[in-house]
N, C-alpha and C positions, 0 to 999 in steps of 0.2 A: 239447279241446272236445268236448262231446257232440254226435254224432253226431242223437240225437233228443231232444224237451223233451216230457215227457209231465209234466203239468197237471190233479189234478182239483180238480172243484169240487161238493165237499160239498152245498152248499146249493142250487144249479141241475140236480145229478143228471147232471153231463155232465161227461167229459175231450178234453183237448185233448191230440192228437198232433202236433206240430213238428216237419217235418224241417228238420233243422241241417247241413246243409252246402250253404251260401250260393254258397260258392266253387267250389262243384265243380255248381254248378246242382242242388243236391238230390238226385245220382243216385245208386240204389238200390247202396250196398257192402255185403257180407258182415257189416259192423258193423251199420249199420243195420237189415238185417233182422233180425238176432238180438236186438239190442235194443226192436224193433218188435214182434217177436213175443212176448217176455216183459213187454210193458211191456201186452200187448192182455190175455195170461194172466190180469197183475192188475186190469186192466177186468175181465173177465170175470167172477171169483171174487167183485170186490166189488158186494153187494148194492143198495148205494146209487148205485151208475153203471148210467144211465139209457142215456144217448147217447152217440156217441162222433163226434168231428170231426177230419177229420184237414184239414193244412194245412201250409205251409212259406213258412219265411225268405223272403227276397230276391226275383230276378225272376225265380225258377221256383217251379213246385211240384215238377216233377221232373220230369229229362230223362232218366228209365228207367233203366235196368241198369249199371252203372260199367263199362262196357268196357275202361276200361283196368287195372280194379284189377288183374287178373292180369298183365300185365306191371310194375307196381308192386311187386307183391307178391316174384315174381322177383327184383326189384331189391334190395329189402330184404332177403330172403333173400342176396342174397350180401354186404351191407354186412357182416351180422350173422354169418356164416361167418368172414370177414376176424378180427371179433374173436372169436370159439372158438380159429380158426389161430394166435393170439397168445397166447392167454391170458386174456384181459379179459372172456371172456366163457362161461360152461358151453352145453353141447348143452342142458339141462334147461330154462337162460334162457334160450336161443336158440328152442326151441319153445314155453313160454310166450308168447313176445313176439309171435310169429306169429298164434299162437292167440288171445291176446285182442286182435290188429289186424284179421286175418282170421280171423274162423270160422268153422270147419268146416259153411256151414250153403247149402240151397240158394235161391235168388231165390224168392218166392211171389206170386202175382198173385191168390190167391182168398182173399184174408185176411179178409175183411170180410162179403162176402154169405152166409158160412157161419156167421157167428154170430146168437146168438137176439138180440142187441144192434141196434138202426139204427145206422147211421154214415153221416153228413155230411162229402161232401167241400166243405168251404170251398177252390177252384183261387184261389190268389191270385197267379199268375202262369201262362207255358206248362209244359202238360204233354203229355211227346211217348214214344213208346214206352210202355213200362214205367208212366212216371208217368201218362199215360192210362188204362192199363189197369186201376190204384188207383182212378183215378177212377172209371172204367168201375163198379169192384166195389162200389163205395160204395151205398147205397140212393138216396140224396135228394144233387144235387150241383148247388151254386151258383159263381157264378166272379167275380170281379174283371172291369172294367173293363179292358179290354188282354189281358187272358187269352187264349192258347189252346190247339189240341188237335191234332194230328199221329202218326200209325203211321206212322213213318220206317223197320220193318224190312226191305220189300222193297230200299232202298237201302244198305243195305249188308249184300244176301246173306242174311237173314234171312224167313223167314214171319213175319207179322203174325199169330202164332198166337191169343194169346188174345184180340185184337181182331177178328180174323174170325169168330171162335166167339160172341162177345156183342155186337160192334156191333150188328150186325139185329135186334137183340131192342130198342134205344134208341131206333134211329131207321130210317125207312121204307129197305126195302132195297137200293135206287138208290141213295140217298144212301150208305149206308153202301160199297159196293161203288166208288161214286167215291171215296172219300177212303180206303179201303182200298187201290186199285189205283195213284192218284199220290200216295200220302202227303201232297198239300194237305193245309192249315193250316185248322181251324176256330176262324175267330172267334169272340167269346163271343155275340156278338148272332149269330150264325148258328147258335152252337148250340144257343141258348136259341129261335130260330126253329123247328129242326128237332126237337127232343124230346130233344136230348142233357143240359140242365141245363135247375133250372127257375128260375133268375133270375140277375140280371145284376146287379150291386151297383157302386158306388164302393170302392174298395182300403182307404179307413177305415171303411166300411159291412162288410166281409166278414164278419169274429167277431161281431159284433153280430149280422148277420142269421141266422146261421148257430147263435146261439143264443137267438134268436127263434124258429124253429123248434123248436128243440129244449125248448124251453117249450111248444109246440104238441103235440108227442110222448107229453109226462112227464103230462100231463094223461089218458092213456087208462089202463089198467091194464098193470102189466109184464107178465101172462102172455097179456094180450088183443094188445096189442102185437107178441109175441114172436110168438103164434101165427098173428097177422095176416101175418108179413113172411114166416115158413114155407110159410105156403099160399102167397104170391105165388111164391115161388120153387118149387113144390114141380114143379109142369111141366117149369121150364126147366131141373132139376138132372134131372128122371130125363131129359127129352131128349139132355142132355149125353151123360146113361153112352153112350147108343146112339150119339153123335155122335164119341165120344172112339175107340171101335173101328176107326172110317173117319180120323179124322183124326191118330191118333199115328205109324202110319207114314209117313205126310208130313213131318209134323215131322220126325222120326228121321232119316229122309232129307236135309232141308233142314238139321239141324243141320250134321251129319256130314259134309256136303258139299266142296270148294276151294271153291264160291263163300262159303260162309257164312267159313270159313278168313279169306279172303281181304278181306272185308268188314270183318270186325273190324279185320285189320291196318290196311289203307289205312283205318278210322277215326283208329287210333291216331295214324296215320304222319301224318295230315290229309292225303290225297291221294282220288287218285281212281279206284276199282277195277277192274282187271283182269278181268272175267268172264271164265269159261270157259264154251262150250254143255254 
């Protein structure tokens, strides 16, 4: 099954990005970014895509980063050893298989605000970590009825990196610093209260309204457009450079860490973790 449904539509001037893994609550794997990213390349290139929306399956939009694919991947890995060991299977197929399940590619969070494109996050269900931070990057972002919104990295051992770096710029600074610090849940009426999206819909209203807007958009010139969403951003990109100086080696640090280690395991393990000071 694919991984993402990407959908254009000729005549409305808009594509639709799907993510497709239901059962895995939509979270960010190695496939999927790779096929997100070449599926945005060919938004990009073509003339006639206006807007772009992204959205997902089931009752997530995405629950961030696949934490466990790497120990999955592991796994596979030695299934597929087994059969080289015998016979059944070459070294050549054996890293293909790898390769086009996991690819060699790295998780991206700034996918969206750096193109001359708008892009609409339709949240049709919770988006926590990772799947947040999607949101986060999106320009114009509406949500489902039931939806919400959570930076869960401080719990397990992680910085709330790219959401500390852009919450504050969405929403008034206290707030963001609250929901940063106990990874609480925002509701969608609470975040449509606070300036985090700007409407709240019914879960069969979501693609509808989401491309109502984007009939709103298509209506202005594409280079007025483009150049309109550049300048909005044009501040908050150069603040970043000088913000990214102070803030990479924290991260580096907090990667690198046992606690961060440790976090991840006792996700996988479904327990509860160990800190070290």
């Amino acid at each position: 099954m694919e991984q993402l449904e990407y959908e254009k539509n000729q005549v409305g001037k808009y594509a639709v990005f799907t993510l497709n893994r239901p059962e895995k609550l939509n979270a960010i794997s190695s496939r999927l970014m790779f096929d997100l990213k070449n599926c945005l390349d060919d938004f990009d290139s073509d003339p006639n895509m206006r807007v772009g929306i992204i959205t997902g399956y089931g009752r997530a939009f995405s629950a961030g980063a696949d934490l466990r694919e790497g120990i999955e991947k592991e796994k596979k890995v030695e299934e597929l050893t087994k059969l080289v060991d015998t016979g059944q299977l070459s070294q050549d197929e054996l890293s293909k298989k790898i390769d086009r399940e996991y690819p060699n590619i790295q998780v991206q969070y700034d996918l969206f605000s750096k193109r001359d494109k708008p892009f609409i996050a339709a949240v049709n269900g919770f988006a926590i970590g990772g799947g947040m931070h999607w949101v986060m990057d999106c320009d114009i972002r509406i949500a489902a009825k039931g939806a919400y919104f959570s930076l869960p990295e401080p719990k397990v051992g992680m910085a709330a990196s790219y959401g500390s770096q852009y919450l504050p710029y969405l929403i008034p600074f206290g707030e963001s610093l609250y929901y940063l610090l106990t990874s609480d849940k925002i509701p969608a009426d609470e975040a449509k209260k606070i300036g985090l999206i700007h409407d709240v819909v019914a879960q069969d209203d979501l693609l509808a309204r989401a491309i109502q807007i984007t009939e709103l958009i298509i209506q202005g010139a594409p280079n007025a457009i483009s150049a309109t969403k550049k300048l909005a951003y044009y501040f908050k990109n150069n603040m970043e450079l000088q913000r990214m100086e102070y803030v990479q080696p924290i991260l580096d640090s907090i990667q690198e860490s046992p606690n961060s280690l440790e976090g991840r395991k006792a996700f996988s393990e479904k327990r509860l973790p160990k800190w070290v000071d």
